[in-house]
C-alpha positions in Angstrom: -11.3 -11.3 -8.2 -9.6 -14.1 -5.3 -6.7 -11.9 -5.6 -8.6 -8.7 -5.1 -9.5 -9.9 -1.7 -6.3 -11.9 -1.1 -3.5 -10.1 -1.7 -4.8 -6.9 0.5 -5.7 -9.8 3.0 -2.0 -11.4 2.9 -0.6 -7.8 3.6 -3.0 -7.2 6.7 -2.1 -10.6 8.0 1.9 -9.8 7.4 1.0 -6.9 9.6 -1.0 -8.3 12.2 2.1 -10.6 12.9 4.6 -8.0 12.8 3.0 -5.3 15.5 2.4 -9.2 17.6 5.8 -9.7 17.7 7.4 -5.6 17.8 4.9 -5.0 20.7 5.4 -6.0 24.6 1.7 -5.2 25.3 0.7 -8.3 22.6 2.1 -10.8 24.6 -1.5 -12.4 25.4 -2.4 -16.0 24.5 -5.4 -14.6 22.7 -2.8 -12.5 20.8 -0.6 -14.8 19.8 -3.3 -17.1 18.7 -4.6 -14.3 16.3 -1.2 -14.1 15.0 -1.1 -17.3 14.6 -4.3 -17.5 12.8 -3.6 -14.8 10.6 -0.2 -16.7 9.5 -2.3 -19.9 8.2 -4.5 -17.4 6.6 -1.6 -16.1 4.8 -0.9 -19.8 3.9 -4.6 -20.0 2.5 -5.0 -16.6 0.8 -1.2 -17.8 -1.3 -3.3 -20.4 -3.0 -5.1 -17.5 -5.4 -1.4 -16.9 -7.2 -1.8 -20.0 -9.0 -4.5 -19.7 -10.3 -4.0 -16.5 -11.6 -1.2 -17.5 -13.2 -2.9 -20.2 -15.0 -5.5 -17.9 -15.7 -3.4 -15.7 -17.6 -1.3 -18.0 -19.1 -4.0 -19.2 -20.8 -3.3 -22.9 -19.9 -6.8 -23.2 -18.4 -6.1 -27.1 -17.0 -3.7 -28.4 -15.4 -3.5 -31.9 -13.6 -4.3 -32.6 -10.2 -0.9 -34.0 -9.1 1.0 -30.8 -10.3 -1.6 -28.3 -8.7 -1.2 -30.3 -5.5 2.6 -29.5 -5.7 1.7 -25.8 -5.3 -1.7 -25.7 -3.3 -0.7 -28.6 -0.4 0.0 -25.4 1.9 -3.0 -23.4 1.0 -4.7 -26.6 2.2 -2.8 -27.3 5.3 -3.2 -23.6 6.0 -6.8 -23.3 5.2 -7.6 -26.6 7.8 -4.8 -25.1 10.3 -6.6 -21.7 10.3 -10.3 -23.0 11.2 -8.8 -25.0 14.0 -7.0 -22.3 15.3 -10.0 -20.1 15.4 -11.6 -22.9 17.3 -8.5 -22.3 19.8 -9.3 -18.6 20.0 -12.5 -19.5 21.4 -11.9 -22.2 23.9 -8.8 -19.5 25.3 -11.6 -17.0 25.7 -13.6 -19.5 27.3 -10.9 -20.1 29.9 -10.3 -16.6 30.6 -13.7 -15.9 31.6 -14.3 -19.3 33.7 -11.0 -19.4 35.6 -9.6 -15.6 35.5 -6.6 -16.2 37.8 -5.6 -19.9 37.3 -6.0 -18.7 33.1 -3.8 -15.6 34.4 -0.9 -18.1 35.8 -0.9 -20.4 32.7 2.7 -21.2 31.2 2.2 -18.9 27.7 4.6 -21.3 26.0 3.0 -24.7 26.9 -0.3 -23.2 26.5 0.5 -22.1 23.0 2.7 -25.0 22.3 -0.5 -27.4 22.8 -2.6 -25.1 20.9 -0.2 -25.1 18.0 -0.2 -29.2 17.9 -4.2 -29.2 17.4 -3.9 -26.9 14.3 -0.9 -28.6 13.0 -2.7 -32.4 13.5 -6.1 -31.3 12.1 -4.2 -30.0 8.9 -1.8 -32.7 8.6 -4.5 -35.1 8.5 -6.0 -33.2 5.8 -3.0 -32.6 4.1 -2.6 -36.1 4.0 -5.9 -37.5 2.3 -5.0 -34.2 -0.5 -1.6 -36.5 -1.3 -3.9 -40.1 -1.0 -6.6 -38.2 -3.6 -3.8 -36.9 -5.5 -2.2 -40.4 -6.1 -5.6 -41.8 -6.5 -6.8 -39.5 -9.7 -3.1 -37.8 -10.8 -4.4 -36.5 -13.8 -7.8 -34.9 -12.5 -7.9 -31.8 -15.3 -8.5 -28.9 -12.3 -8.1 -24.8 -12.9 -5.6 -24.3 -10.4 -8.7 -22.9 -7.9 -8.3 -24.1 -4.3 -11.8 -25.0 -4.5 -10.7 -27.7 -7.3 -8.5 -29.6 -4.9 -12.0 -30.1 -2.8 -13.8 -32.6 -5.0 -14.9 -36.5 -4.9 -12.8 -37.6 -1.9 -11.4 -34.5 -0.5 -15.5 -32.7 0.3 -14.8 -34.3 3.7 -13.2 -30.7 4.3 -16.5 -29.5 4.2 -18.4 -31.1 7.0 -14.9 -30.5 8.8 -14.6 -26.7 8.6 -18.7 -26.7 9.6 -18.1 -29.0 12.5 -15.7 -26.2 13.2 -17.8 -23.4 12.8 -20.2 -25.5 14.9 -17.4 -25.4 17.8 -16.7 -22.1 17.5 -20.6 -21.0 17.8 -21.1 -23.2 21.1 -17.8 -21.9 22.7 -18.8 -18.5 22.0 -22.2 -18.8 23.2 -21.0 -20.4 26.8 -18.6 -17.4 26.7 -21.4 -14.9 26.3 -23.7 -16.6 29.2 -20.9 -16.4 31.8 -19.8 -12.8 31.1 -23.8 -11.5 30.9 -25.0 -13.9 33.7 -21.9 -14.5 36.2 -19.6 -11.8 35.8 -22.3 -9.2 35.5 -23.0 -9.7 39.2 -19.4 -9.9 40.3 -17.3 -6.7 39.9 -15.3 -7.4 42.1 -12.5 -8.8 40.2 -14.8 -10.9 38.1 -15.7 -8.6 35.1 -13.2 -8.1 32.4 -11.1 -4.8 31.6 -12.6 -2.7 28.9 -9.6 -3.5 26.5 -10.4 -7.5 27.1 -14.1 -6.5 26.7 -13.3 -5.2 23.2 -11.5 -7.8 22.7 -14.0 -10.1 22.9 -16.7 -8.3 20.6 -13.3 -8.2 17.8 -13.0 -12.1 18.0 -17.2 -12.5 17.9 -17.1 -10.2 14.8 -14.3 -11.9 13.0 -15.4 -15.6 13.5 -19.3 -14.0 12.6 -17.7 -12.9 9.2 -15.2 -16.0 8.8 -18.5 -18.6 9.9 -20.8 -16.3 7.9 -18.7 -16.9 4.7 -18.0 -20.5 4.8 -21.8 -21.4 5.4 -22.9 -18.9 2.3 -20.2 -21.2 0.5 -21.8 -24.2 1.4 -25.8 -22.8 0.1 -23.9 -21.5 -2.8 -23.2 -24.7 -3.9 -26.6 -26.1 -3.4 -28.7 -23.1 -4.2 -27.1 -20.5 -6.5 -24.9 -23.0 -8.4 -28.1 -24.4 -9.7 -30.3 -21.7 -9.7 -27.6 -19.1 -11.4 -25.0 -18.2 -13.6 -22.4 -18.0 -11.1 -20.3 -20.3 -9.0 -18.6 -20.7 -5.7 -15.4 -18.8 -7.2 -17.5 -15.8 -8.3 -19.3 -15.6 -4.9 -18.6 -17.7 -2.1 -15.3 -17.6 -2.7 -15.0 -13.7 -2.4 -17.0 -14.0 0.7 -14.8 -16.6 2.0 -11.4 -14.5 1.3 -13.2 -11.1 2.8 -13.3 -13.5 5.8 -10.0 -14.5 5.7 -8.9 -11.2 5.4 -11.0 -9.4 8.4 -9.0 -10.0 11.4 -6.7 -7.4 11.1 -9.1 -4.5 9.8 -11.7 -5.9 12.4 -9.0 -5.9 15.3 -7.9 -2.1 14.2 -11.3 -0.7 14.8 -12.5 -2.3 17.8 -8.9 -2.7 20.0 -7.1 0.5 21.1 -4.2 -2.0 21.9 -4.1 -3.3 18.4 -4.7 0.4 16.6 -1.9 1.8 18.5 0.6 -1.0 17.8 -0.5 -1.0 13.8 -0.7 3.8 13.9 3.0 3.4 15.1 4.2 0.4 12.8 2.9 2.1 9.6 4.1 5.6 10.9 7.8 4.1 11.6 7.3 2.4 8.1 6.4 5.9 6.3 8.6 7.9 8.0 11.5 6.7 7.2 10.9 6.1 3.8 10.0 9.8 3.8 13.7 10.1 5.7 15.5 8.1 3.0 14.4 10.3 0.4 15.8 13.7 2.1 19.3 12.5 3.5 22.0 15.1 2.7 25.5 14.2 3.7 27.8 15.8 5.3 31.5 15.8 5.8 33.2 17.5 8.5 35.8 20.7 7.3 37.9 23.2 8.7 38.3 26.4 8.3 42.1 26.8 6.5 44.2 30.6 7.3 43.5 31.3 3.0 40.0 31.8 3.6 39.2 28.3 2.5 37.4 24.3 3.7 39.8 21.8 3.7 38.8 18.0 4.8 39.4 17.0 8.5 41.5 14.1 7.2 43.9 16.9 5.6 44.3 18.4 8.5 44.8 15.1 10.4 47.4 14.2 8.1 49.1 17.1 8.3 49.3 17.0 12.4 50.6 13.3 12.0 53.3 14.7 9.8 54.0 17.2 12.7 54.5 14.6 15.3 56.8 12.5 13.6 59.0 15.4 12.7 59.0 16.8 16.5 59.0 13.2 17.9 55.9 13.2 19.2 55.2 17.2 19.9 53.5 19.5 18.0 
């Protein structure tokens, strides 16, 4: 079922990436943050393979140490993409508080520093995985992501929520300055309808990512104990349909985004279609006998004539 959700949800991210770099009119902060984002995702969602595999292997267990060799990433991406959705929200912040000092920004340093926050936040959670690892090697876990996040390494927990905390409060300052400043400044203040959608994408897809990772957290104190399922049945799911909204969510709501996606999948269709129909052709003449013969014939034959007229035909 993880890979139901993930593996359509590593193929939107791959897309979302690929139109972010192949299009000129992506070349926002905000955009290359969601690209960004959707790359740890990617990261994240990978974890699911794993487990499959033990799953139908029929293994069932395997010790902590070895499914740390193969999940460290899904970890550093899972921590790297909460942070960077945290990013997404303080950019949009800027944006609407200082418009032209945010519009005169270096893209590369801004971005740059962004990128360090995401890549310290998961490093330092990538790091107490390896000190957990070499504390209980031979934990028996399924292979499940959510395995790696037991005893000691819960701590990503409260982490991802103090997170989701960030992004609410960002998002909430955001929404009083556009409604209560910008509203009664049009004269340069108020954003462009395409930044305006914008905005309503990004609240959607953190509502959906937040939305699944606090269900997670009552699932394990409500229905794990209540019910017959648990978190991989449920929250899980809801947590990888998060994970995998950003690009779906970005196609309805941005023209920008569904126009750069339309002519990405139509060059990727259309010359497939093309491949299928190519029909070669080699150049002929028309011979005195009625007949084709090759143009190589024919220059072969005038070479002959040159040499024998030195040079003239």
């Amino acid at each position: 079922m993880m890979n139901v959700a993930g593996i359509p949800g590593i193929a939107a991210n791959l897309l979302l990436i690929f139109v972010t770099i192949q299009n000129i009119k992506l070349r926002g902060s905000a955009n290359y943050l969601l690209a960004l984002t959707a790359f740890f995702e990617i990261l994240h969602q990978s974890a699911h393979f794993l487990f499959l595999f033990i799953s139908v292997s029929g293994i069932n267990f395997i010790n902590y140490s070895t499914a740390l060799l193969f999940q460290l990433h899904s970890i550093f991406g899972l921590t790297a993409a909460q942070t960077s959705m945290a990013s997404i929200a303080a950019d949009r912040l800027l944006s609407v508080l200082f418009p032209l000092k945010y519009y005169k920004l270096n893209i590369s340093l801004y971005f740059t520093i962004h990128k360090i926050l995401a890549f310290i936040s998961s490093i330092w959670m990538s790091i107490n995985a390896i000190n957990f690892s070499n504390k209980y090697p031979t934990l028996p876990v399924t292979g499940y992501i959510s395995d790696l996040l037991v005893l000691d390494m819960e701590i990503i927990f409260p982490f991802i929520m103090l997170l989701c905390g960030i992004n609410i409060l960002l998002y909430f300052f955001v929404w009083i300055v556009v409604r209560w400043f910008h509203s009664a400044n049009n004269d340069g203040g108020t954003q462009s309808e395409p930044q305006s959608r914008l905005l309503k994408s990004l609240i959607l897809i953190v509502s959906i990512v937040i939305g699944g990772y606090v269900t997670g957290c009552l699932c394990k104190i409500i229905v794990d104990h209540f019910m017959n399922l648990n978190d991989i049945q449920f929250a899980g799911i809801l947590i990888n349909i998060g994970a995998s909204a950003e690009t779906p969510i970005l196609y309805i709501f941005s023209s920008f985004y569904r126009e750069a996606i339309n002519k990405q999948l139509r060059s990727i269709f259309y010359k497939r279609t093309n491949s299928k129909n190519v029909v070669s052709v080699h150049p002929v003449s028309f011979n005195y006998r009625g007949g084709f013969v090759h143009s190589g014939g024919i220059n072969g034959k005038t070479k002959q004539l040159e040499i024998k007229n030195n040079g003239t035909v």
